[in-house]
KEKE-3310 file (N, C-alpha, C; in steps of 0.2 Angstrom, whole numbers, plus 5000, padded with zeros to 4 digits):
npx = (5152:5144:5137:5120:5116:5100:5091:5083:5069:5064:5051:5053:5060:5062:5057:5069:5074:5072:5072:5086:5085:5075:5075:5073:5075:5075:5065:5064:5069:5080:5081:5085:5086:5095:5096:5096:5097:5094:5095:5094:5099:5105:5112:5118:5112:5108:5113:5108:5107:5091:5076:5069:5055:5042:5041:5036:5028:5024:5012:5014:5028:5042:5048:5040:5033:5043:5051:5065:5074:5085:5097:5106:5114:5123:5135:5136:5145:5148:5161:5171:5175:5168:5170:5165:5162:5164:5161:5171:5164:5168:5166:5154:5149:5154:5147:5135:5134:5138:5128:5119:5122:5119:5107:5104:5107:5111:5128:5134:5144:5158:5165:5155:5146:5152:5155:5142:5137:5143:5141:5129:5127:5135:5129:5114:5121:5119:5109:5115:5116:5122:5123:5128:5130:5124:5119:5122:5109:5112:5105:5108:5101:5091:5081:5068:5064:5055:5041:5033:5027:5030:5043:5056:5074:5074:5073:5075:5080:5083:5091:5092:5098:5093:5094:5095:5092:5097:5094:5098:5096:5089:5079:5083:5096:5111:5111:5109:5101:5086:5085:5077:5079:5074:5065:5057:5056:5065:5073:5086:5092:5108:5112:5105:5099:5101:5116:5116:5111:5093:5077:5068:5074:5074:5060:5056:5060:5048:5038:5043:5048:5038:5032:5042:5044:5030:5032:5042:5055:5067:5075:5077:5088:5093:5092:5102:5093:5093:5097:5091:5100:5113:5119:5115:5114:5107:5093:5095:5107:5125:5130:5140:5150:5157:5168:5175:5190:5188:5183:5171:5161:5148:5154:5155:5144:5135:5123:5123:5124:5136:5143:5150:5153:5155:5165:5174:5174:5180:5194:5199:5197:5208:5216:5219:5224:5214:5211:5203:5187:5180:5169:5155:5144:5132:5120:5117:5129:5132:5122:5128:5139:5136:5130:5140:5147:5157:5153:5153:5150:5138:5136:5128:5132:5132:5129:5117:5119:5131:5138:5129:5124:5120:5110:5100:5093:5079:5077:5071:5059:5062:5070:5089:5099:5113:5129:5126:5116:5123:5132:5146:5163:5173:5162:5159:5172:5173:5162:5164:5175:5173:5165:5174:5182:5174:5168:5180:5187:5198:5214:5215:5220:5216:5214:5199:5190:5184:5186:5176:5172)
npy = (5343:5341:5330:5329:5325:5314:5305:5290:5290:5279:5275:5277:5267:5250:5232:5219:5206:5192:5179:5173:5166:5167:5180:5184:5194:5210:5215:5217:5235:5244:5258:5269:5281:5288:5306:5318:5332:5341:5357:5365:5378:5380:5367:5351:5349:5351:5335:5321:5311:5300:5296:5283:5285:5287:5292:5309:5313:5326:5323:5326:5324:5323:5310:5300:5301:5304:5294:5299:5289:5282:5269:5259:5245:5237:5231:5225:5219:5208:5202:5187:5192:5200:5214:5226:5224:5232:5229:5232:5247:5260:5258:5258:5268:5275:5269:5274:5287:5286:5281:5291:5303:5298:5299:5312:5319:5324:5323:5313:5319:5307:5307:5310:5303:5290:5293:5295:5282:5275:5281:5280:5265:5260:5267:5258:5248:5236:5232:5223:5205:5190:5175:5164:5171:5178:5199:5217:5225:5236:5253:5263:5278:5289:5299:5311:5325:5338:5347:5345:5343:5338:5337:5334:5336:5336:5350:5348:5336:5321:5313:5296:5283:5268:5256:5236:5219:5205:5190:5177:5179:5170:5158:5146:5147:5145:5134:5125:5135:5138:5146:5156:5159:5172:5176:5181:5196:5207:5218:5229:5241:5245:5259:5262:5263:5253:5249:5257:5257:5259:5261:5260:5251:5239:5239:5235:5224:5217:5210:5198:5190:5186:5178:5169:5165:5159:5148:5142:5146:5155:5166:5179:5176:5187:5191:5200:5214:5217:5205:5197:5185:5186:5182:5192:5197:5190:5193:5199:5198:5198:5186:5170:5156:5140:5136:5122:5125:5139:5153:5163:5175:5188:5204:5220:5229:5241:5239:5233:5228:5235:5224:5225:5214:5204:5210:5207:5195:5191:5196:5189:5177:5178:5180:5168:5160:5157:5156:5172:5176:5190:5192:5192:5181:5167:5160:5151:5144:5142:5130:5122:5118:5113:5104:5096:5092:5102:5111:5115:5123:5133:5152:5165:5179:5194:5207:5202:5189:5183:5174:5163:5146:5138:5127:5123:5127:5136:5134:5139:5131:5120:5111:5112:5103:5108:5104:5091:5096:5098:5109:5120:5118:5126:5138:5138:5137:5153:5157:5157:5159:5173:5177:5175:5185:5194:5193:5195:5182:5178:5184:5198:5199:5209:5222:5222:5224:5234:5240:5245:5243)
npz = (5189:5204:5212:5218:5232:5240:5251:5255:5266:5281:5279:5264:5261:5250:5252:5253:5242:5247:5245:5232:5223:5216:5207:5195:5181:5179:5183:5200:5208:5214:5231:5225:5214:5198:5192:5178:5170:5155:5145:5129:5132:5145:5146:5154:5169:5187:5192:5203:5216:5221:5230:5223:5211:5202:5186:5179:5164:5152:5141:5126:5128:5120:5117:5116:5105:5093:5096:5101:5111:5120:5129:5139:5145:5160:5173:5191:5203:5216:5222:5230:5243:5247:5238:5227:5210:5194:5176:5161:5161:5156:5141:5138:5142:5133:5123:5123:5121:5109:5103:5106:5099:5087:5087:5087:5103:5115:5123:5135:5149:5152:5164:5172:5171:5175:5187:5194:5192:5199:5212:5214:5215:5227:5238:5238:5240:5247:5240:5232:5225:5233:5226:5214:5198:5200:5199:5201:5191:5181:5173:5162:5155:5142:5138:5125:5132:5131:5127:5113:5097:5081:5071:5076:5081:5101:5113:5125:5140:5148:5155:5165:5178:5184:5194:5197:5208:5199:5192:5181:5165:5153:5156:5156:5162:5161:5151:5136:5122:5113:5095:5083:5068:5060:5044:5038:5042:5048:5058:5059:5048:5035:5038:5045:5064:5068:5077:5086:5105:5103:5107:5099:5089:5098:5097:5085:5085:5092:5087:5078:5088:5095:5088:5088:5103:5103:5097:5106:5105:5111:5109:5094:5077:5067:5050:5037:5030:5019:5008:5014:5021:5025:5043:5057:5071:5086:5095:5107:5109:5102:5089:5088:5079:5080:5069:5061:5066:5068:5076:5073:5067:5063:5054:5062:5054:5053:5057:5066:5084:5093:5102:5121:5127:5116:5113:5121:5122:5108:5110:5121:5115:5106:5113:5119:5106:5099:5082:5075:5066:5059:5049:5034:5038:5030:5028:5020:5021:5035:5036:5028:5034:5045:5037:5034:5045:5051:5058:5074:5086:5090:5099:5108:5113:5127:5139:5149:5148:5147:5140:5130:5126:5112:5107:5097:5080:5072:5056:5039:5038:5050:5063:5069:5073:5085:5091:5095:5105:5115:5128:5119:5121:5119:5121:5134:5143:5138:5146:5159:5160:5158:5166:5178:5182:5181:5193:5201:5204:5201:5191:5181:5165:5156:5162:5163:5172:5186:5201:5214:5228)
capx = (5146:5143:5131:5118:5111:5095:5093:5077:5065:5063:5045:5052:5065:5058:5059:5073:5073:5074:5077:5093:5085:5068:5076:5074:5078:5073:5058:5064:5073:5080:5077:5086:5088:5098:5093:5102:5091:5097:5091:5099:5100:5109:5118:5116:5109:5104:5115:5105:5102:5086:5072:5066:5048:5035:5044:5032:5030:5022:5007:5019:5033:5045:5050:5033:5031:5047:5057:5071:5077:5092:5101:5112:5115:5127:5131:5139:5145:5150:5166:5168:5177:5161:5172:5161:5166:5161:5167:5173:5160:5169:5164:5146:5148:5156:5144:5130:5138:5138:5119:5116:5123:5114:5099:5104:5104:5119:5133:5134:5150:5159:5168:5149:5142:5153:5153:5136:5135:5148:5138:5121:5128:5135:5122:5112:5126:5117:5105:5118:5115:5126:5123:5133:5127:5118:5122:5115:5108:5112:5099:5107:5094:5091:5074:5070:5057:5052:5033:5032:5023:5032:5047:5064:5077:5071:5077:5076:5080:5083:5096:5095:5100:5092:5098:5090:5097:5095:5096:5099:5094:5087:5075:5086:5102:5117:5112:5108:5094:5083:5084:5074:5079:5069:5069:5051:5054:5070:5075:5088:5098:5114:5114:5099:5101:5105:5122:5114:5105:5090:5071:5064:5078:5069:5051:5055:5059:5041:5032:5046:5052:5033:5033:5048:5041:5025:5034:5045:5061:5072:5077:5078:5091:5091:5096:5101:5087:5094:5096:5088:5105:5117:5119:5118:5113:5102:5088:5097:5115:5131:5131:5147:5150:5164:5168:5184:5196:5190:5178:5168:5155:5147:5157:5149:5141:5130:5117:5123:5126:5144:5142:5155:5154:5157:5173:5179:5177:5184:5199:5199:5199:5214:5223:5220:5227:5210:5208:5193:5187:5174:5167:5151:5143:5128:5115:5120:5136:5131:5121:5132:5145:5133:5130:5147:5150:5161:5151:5154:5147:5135:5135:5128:5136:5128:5128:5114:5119:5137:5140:5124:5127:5114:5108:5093:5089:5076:5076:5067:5053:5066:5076:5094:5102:5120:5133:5120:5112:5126:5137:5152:5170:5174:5156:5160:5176:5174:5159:5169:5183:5173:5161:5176:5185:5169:5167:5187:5188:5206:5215:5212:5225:5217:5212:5193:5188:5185:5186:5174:5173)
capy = (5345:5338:5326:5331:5316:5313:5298:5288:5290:5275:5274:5275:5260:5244:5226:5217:5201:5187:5172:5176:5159:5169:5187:5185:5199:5216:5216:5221:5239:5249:5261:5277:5282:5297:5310:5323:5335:5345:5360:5368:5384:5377:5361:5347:5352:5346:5329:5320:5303:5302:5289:5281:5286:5287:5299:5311:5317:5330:5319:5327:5323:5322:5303:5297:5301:5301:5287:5298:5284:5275:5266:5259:5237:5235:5227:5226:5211:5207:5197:5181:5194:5205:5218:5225:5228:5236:5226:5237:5253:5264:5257:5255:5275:5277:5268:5277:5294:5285:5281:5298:5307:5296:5302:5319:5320:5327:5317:5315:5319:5303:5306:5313:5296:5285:5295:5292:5274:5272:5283:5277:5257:5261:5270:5253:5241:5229:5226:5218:5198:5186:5173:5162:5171:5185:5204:5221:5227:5246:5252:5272:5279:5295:5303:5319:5327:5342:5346:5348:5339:5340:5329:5338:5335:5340:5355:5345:5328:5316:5306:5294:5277:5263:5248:5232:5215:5201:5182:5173:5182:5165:5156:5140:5149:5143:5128:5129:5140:5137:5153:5155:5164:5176:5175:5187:5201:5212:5222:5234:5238:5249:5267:5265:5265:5247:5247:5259:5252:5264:5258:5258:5242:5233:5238:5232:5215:5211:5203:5193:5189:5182:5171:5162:5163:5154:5142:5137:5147:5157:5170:5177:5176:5191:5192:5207:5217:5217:5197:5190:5180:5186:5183:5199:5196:5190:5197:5204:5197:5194:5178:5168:5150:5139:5132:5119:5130:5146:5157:5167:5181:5195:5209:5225:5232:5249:5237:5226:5232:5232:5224:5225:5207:5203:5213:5206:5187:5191:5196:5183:5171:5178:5179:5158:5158:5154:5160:5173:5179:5195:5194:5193:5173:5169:5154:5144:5144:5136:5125:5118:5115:5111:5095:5093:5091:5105:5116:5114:5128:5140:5153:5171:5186:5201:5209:5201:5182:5184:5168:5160:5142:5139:5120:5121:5132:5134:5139:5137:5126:5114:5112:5110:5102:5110:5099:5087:5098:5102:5115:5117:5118:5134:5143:5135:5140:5159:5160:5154:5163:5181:5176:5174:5190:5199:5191:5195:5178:5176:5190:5200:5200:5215:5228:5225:5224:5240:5237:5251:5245)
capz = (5193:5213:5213:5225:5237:5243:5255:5255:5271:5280:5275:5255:5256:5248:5256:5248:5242:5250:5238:5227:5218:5210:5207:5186:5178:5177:5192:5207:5208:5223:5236:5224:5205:5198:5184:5177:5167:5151:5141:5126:5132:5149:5145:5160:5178:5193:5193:5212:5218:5226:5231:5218:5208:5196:5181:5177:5158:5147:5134:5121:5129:5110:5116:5117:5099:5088:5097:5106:5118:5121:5136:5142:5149:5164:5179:5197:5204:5221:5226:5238:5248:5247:5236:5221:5202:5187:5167:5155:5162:5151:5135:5138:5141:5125:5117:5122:5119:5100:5104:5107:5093:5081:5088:5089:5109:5121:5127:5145:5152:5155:5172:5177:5172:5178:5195:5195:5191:5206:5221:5213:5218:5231:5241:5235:5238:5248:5235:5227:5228:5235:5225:5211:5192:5202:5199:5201:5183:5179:5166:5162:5148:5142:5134:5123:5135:5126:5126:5108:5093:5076:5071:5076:5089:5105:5116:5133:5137:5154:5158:5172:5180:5189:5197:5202:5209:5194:5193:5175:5159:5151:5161:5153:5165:5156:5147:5126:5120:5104:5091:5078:5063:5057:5036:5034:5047:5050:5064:5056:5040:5036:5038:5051:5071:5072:5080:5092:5110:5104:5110:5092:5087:5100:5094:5081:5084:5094:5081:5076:5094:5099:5084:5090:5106:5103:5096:5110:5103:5115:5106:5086:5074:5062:5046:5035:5029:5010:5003:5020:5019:5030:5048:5061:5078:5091:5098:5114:5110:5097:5086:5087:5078:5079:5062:5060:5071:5068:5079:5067:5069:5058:5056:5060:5047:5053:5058:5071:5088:5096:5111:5125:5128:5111:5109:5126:5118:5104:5113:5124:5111:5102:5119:5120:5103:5095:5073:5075:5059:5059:5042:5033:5037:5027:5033:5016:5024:5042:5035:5023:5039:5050:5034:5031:5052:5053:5064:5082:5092:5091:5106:5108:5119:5129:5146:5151:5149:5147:5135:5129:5121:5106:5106:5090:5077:5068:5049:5033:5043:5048:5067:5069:5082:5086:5094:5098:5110:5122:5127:5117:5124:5120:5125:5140:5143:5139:5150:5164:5160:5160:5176:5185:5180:5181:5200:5206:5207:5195:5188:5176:5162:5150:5164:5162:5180:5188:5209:5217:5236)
cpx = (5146:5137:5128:5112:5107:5093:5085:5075:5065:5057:5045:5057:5058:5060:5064:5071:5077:5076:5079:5088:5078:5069:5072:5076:5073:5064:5057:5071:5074:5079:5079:5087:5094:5097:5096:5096:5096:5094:5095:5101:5107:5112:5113:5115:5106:5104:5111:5102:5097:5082:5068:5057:5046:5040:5036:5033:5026:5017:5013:5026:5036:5046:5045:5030:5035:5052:5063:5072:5083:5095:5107:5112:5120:5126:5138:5140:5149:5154:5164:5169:5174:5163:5165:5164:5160:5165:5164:5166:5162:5169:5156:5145:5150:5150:5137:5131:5137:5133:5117:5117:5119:5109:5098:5103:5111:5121:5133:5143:5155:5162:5159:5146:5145:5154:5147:5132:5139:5144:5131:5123:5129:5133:5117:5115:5123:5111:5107:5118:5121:5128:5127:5128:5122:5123:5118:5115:5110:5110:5101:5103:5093:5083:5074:5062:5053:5044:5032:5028:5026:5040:5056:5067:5075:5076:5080:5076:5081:5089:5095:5096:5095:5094:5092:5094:5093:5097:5098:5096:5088:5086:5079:5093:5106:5118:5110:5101:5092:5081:5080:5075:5074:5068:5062:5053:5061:5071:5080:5092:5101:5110:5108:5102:5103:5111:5122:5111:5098:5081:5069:5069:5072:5061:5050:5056:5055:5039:5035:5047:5044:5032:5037:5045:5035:5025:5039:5051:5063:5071:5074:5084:5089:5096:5098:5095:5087:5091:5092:5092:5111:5116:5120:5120:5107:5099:5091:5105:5118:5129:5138:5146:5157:5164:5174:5186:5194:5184:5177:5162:5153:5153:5153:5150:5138:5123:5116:5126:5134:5141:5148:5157:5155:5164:5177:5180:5178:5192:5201:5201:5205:5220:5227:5222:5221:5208:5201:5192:5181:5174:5158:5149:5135:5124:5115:5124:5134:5127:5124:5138:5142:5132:5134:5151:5156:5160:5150:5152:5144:5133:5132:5132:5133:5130:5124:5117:5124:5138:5133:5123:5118:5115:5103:5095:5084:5077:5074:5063:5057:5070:5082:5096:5110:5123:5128:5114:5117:5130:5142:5157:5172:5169:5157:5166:5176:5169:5161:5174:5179:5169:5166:5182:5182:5167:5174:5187:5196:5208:5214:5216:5222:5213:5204:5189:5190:5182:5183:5172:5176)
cpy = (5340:5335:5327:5325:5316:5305:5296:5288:5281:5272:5274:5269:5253:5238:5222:5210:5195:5180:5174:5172:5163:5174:5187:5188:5204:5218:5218:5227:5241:5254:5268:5275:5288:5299:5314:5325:5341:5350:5364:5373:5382:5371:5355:5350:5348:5340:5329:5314:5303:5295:5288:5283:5285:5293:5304:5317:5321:5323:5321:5328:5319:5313:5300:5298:5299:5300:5290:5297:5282:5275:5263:5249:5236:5232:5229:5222:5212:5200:5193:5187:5202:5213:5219:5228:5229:5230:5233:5245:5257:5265:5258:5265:5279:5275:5271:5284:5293:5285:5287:5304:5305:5298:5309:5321:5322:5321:5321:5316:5313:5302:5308:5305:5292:5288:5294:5287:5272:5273:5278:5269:5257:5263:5263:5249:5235:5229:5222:5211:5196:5180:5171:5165:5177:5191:5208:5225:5235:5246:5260:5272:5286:5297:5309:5321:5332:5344:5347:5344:5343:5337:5335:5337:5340:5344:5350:5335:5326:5311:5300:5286:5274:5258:5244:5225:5207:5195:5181:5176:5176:5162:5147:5142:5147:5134:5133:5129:5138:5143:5150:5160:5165:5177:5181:5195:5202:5217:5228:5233:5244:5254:5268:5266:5258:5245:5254:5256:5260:5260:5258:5251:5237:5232:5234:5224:5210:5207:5197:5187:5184:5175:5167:5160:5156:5149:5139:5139:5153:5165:5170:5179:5179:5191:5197:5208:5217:5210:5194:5184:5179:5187:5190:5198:5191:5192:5202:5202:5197:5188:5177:5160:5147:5134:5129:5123:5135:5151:5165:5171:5187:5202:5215:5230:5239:5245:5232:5230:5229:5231:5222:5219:5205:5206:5211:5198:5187:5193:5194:5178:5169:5178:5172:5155:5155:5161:5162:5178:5183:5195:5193:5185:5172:5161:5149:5141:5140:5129:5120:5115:5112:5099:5091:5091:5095:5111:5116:5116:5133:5145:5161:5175:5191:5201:5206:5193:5179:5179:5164:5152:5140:5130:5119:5127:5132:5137:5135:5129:5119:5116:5107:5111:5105:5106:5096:5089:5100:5108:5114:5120:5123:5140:5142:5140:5148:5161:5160:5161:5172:5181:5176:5181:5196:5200:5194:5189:5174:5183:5192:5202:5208:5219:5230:5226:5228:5240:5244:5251:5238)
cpz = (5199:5212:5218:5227:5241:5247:5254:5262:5275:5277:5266:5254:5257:5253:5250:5248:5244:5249:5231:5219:5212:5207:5198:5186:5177:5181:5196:5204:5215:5226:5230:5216:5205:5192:5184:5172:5161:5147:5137:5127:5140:5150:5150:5163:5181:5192:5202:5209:5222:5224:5224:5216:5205:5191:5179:5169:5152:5142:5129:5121:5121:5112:5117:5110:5093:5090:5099:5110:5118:5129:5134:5148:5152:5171:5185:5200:5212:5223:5231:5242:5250:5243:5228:5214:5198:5181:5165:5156:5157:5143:5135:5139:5137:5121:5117:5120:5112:5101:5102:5101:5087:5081:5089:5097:5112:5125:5132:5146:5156:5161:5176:5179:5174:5186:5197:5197:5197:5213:5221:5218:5222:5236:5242:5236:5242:5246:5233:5228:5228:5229:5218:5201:5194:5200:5199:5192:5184:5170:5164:5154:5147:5135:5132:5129:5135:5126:5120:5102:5086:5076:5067:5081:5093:5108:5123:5134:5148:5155:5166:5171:5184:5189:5201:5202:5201:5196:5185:5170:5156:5155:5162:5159:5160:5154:5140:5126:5112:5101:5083:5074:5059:5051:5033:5037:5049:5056:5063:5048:5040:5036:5044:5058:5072:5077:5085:5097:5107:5106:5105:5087:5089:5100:5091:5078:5089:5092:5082:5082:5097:5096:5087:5095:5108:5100:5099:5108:5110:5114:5095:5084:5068:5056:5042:5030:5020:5007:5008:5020:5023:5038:5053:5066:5080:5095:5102:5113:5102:5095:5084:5083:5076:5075:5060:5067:5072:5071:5074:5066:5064:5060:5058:5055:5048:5057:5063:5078:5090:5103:5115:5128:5123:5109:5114:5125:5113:5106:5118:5121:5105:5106:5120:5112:5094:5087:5076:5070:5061:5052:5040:5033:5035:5029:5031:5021:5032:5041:5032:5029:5043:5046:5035:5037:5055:5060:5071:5086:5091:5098:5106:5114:5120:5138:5149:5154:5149:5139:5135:5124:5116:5106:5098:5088:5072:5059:5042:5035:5045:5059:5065:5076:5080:5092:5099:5106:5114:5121:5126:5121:5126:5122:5132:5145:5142:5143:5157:5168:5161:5166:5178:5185:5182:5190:5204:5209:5204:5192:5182:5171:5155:5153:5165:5167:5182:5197:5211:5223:5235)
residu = (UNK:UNK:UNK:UNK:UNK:UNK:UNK:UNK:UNK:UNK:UNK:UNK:UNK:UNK:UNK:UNK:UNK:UNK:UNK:UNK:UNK:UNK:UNK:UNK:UNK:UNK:UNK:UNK:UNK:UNK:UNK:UNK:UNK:UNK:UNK:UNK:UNK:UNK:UNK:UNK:UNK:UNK:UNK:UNK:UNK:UNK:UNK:UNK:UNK:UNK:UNK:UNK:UNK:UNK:UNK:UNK:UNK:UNK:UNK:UNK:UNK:UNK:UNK:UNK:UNK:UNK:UNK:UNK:UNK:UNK:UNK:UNK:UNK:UNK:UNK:UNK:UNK:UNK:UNK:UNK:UNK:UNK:UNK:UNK:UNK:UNK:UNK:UNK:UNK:UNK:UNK:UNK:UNK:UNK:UNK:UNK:UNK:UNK:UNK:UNK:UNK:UNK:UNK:UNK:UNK:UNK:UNK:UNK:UNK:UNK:UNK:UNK:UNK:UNK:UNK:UNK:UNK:UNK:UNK:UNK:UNK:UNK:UNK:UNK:UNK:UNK:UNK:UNK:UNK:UNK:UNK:UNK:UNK:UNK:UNK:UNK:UNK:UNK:UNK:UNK:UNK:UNK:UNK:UNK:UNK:UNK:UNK:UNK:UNK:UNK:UNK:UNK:UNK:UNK:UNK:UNK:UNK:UNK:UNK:UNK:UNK:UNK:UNK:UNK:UNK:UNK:UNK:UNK:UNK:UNK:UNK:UNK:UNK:UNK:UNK:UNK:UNK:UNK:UNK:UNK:UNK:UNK:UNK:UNK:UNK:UNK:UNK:UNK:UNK:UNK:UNK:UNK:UNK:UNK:UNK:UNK:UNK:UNK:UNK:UNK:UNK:UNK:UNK:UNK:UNK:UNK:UNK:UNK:UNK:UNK:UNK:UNK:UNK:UNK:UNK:UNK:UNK:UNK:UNK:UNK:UNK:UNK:UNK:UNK:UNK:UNK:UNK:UNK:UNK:UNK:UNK:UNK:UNK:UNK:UNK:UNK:UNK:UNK:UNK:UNK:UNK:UNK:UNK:UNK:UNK:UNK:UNK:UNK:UNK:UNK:UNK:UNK:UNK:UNK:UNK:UNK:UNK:UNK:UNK:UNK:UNK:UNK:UNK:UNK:UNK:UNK:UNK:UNK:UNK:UNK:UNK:UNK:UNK:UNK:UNK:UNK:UNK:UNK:UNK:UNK:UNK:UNK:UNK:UNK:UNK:UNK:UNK:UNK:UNK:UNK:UNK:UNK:UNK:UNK:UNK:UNK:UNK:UNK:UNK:UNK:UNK:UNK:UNK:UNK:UNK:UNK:UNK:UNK:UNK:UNK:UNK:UNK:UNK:UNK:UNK:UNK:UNK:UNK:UNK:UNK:UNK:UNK:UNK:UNK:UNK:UNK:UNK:UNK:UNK:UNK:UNK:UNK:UNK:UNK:UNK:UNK:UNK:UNK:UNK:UNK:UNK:UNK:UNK:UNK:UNK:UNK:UNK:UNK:UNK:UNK:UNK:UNK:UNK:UNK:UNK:UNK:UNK)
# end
């Protein structure tokens, strides 16, 4: 299908922003979106980038009642030499394509979606920021939008994208963050959507997520929903910890998301030689390394923050300091190593930089 382009007026572009330094994250968007529209009986239709608006949807719009959402977290990164890149784009459109069928919804056509995600940035490219740790976010997402009431995949649905320029995911930028394991309150469990991005995941880890909050934590560290024993994730990223030698992470399970940053530091760290075990690690199990000084690093992974190193944690009313507060060696080093991969500022030995001006 032709992507059909509509250009914003002058009167509908936004004022961009002018200090790279305050951007945060996910508040300013830009002058155009794109939507793709689908109906059982006709498939997609009517791919078109156009100025950005207000969505308008049915009261009984079906995702407004029985939770079918899901997206999609990526980014756009602009070189010294003003060129811009995509990481791994074509994972993040597989994996909502996986998204999608769990929830019963229509896959998008990956050459449509990444043609899209390409003119959309492009059209938009000088939102992109300049600055060191900035990028533009890409939020693609897809709703059921059906007018109906009654608990059945819907006929009609929405695809679209938005971009906006970001700063630092964690207000802390890339120092270590305080998580707070959550041991009353769950987020998913096998056979559910967990290891899907779907918008009821992250419903469901409000509650948990304000507690730690208003107690000065960062993030949560969830456990599984069975024994309340084993390690999953965190809130918005992977859990990695480096024990003696060996970099060591939940395997997934059905209930932990795969993230595209997680699967590119673990094969990063098998490139530099570093033992990385995916198995089942259980919170006895850190603590007891943590007693016995084995444990060296705790770090998260995500789109958002790329490498996130973890300083405290709290758990069973108690904090733990990890590597007395700093950042370790290797969190260090692989955040490094994918910022400057991700920027075209070194090569790229496993193809994940994708050059698109």
């Amino acid at each position: 299908m032709e992507i059909k382009i509509i250009k914003a007026s002058s009167h509908e572009m936004k004022q961009k922003p002018t200090d790279e330094s305050k951007l945060g994250f996910g508040k300013v968007f830009t002058d155009h979106f794109f939507t793709l529209k689908y109906h059982e009986d006709l498939g997609w239709y009517d791919p078109t980038i156009e100025p950005y608006r207000i969505l308008q949807l049915d009261p009984t719009a079906m995702c407004l009642h029985y939770g079918q959402e899901i997206f999609e977290g990526m980014k756009a990164y602009r070189g010294k030499d003003d060129s811009i890149y995509l990481f791994r784009p074509s994972e993040n459109i597989k994996r909502m394509n996986m998204s999608a069928e769990r929830l019963c919804m229509p896959n998008v056509d990956p050459d449509l979606f990444l043609d899209a995600v390409v003119k959309l940035v492009l059209i938009d490219k000088d939102w992109i920021p300049h600055g060191e740790g900035t990028s533009l976010y890409i939020r693609p997402t897809m709703i059921a939008t059906e007018a109906a009431l009654g608990v059945h995949p819907a006929n009609e649905y929405l695809f679209f994208i938005v971009i906006g320029p970001v700063g630092a995911y964690y207000p802390e930028g890339f120092g270590p963050t305080k998580i707070y394991v959550s041991e009353q309150y769950v987020r998913s469990v096998r056979g559910g959507t967990g290891y899907c991005k779907a918008g009821g995941n992250y419903a469901a880890s409000l509650y948990a997520s304000r507690i730690a909050q208003q107690m000065g934590y960062t993030q949560v560290l969830w456990l599984d929903a069975i024994e309340r024993k084993y390690v999953e994730e965190v809130g918005t990223s992977n859990i990695f910890f480096v024990i003696g030698e060996e970099l060591i992470t939940p395997a997934l399970s059905g209930a932990i998301l795969g993230g595209i940053t997680r699967d590119s530091v673990i094969h990063m760290a098998k490139h530099w030689g570093v033992p990385v075990i995916e198995r089942a690690v259980s919170m006895d199990e850190i603590m007891d390394a943590a007693a016995r000084g084995t444990l060296k690093e705790i770090f998260a992974s995500g789109t958002a923050a790329i490498v996130s190193p973890v300083g405290q944690i709290y758990y069973q009313d108690k904090e733990h300091v990890i590597n007395g507060g700093r950042i370790g060696t290797l969190t260090e080093r692989l955040y490094n190593e994918i910022l400057q991969i991700q920027y075209g500022m070194k090569e790229d030995p496993f193809g994940w930089r994708v050059k698109i001006a």
